[in-house]
Structures are given as C-alpha cells and as structure tokens.
C-alpha positions as CSV (number, residue, x, y, z in Angstrom):
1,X,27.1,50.4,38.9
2,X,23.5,48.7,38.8
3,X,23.8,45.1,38.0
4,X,21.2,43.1,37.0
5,X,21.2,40.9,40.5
6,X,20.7,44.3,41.8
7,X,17.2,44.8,39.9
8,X,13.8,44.7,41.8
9,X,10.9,42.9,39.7
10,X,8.9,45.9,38.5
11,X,5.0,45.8,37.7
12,X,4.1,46.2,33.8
13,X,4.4,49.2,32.1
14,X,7.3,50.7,34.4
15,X,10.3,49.2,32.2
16,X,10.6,45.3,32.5
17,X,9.3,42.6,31.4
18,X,7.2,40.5,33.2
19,X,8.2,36.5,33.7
20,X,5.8,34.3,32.6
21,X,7.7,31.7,34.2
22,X,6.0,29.8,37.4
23,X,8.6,30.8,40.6
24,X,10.1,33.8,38.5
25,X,10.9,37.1,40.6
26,X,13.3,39.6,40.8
27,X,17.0,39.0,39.2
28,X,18.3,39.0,42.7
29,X,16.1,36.1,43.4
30,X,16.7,34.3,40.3
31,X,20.6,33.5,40.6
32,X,22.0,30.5,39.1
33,X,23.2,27.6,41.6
34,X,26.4,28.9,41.9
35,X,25.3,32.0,43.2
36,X,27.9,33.6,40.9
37,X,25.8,34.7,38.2
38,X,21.9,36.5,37.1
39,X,19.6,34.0,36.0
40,X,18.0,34.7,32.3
41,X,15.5,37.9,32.1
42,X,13.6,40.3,29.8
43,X,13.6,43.8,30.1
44,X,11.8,46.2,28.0
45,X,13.9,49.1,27.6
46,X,11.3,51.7,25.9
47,X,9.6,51.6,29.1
48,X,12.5,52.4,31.2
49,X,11.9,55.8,32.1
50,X,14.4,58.5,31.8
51,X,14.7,59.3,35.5
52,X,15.5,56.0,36.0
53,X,19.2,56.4,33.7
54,X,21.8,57.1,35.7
55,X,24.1,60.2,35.1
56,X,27.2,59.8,33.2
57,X,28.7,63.1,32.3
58,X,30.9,63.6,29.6
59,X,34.6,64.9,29.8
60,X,34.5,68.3,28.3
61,X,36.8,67.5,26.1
62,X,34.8,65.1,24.2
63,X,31.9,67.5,23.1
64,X,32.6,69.7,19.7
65,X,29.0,70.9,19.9
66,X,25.6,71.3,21.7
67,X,25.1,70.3,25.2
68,X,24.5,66.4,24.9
69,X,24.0,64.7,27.8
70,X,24.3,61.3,28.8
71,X,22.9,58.7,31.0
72,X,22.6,54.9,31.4
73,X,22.1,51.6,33.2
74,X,23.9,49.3,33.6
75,X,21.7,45.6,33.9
76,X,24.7,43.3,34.2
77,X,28.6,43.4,35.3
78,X,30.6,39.8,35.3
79,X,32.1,39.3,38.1
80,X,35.9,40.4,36.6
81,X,34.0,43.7,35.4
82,X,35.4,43.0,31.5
83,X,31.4,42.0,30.7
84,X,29.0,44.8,30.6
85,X,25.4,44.7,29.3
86,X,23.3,47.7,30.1
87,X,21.5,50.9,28.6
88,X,23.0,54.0,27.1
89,X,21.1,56.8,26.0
90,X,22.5,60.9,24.5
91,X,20.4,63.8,23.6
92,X,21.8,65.5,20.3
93,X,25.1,66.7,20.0
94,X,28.2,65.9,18.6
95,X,31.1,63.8,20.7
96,X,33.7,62.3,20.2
97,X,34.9,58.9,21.8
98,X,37.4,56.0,21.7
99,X,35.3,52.8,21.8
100,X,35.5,49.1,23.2
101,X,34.7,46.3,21.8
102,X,31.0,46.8,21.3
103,X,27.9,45.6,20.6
104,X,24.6,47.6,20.5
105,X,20.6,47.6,19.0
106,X,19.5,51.4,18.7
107,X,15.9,51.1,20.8
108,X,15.1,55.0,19.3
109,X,16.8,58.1,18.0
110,X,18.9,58.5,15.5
111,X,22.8,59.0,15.1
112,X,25.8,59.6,12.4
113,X,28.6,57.5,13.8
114,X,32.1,58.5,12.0
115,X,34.8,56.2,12.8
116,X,38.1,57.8,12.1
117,X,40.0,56.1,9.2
118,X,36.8,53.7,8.4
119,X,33.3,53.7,7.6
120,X,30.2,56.1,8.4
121,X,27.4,54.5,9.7
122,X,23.9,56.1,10.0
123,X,22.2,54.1,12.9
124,X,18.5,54.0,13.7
125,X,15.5,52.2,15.6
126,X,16.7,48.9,15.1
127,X,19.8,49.3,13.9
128,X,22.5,46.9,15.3
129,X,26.3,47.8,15.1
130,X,29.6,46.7,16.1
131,X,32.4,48.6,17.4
132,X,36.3,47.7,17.6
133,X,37.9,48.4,21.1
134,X,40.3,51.5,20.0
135,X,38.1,52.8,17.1
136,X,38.0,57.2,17.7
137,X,34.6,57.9,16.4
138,X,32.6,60.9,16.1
139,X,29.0,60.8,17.1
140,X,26.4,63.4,15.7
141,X,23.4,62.5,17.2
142,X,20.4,63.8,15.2
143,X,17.8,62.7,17.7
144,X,17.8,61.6,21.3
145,X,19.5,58.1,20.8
146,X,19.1,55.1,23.3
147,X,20.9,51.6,22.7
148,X,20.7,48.7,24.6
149,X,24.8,47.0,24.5
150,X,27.0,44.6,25.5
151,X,30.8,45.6,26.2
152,X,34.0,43.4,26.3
153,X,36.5,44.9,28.2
C-alpha cells in the first residue's frame, strides 16, 4: 500500500495539488513533529491518471456480470492500518461486496448501489455516501465510477 508519506510532490496538471504554503513539499517531507503522522495536503483526484491506480483485482466470485475492473490508491494508512483514506475507481459491471465502515465523494461515473435488506442509492459526480461495516451490497456501475474515501476498520 501507497501512503500518503510515501507521495512525491508532483508538478500541476499530473494529479496534486500544488501548496501554496511557503516551505511546503512532498508529504514525506511535511510530517508532523512526531514523525508519526502526514502533515495536511490537497490532492486533485481528476488529475490522477489512470496508470497511476494500482491493480486490485476482484475475487471472481464477486462479479455477476461484465468484466469490471478495479484499481486504486491508497493516499493515507494510520499507523494500526484501521484508517484508510485513498482512491477507488470500477469500470461498469455489476459486483457484489460486504462493506466497512465507509465514507466516500463520487469524483465521476455513475453507480446503482443496492444494499441488501436497506435502501438503493443512485450515486453520481458529487455524490457523498456512507456505508455500514457489514452491509452486502450490490454495485451496478453504469459508468466508469471513481470515489475518493475514508475507511474505518
């Protein structure tokens, strides 16, 4: 996994944010005084480019249909791994999945989210949703769908 403290500063237009900030550099740079932590930064995840995700192949068992793939990046771990912020993105398909405790923004794409024995939610560019740790959901993902999240373990 990529953390954030793992990060190089990247020039504009090739998926961060630049720091405005006199002294600010690369997250690796920029750790707090106790070392044990990423200082604050920006990241501008529609720039990020798609060969810059990281494979994360699905079990088999998890597709009903099409050939969706997914990839990601992770941009911060806590040091007991239950903490994960990062970047997740699925070409269409449908999958299904038992969640954590989530948080996400959908950046682009679009998705039908069935969570078994609950709602349907229809997510979209700038769509925020919450997931409960243990919800089985069915994703049908209509368009290529990329959400930046934050995971409690």
């Amino acid at each position: 996994m990529t953390a954030a403290s793992d990060l190089d500063a990247q020039t504009p237009g090739t998926g961060a944010a630049t720091a405005t900030e006199p002294g600010a550099g690369s997250a690796s740079e920029s750790r707090s005084a106790a070392g044990s932590a990423p200082a604050s930064f920006a990241v501008n995840i529609p720039g990020i480019a798609d060969d810059e995700l990281e494979a994360e192949p699905l079990d088999p068992s998890q597709i009903v249909s099409g050939e969706p793939v997914v990839t990601g990046k992770v941009l911060w771990e806590s040091p007991d791994g239950r903490q994960i912020r990062g970047i997740w993105q699925i070409t269409p398909g449908v999958v299904t999945d038992t969640e954590a405790n989530e948080l996400f923004v959908v950046v682009s794409g679009r998705a039908t989210i069935e969570v078994e024995g609950g709602p349907v939610l229809e997510v979209g560019p700038g769509d925020a949703c919450v997931l409960r740790e243990g919800d089985r959901t069915q994703w049908t993902v209509h368009e290529t769908l990329r959400k930046a999240y934050h995971i409690s373990l």
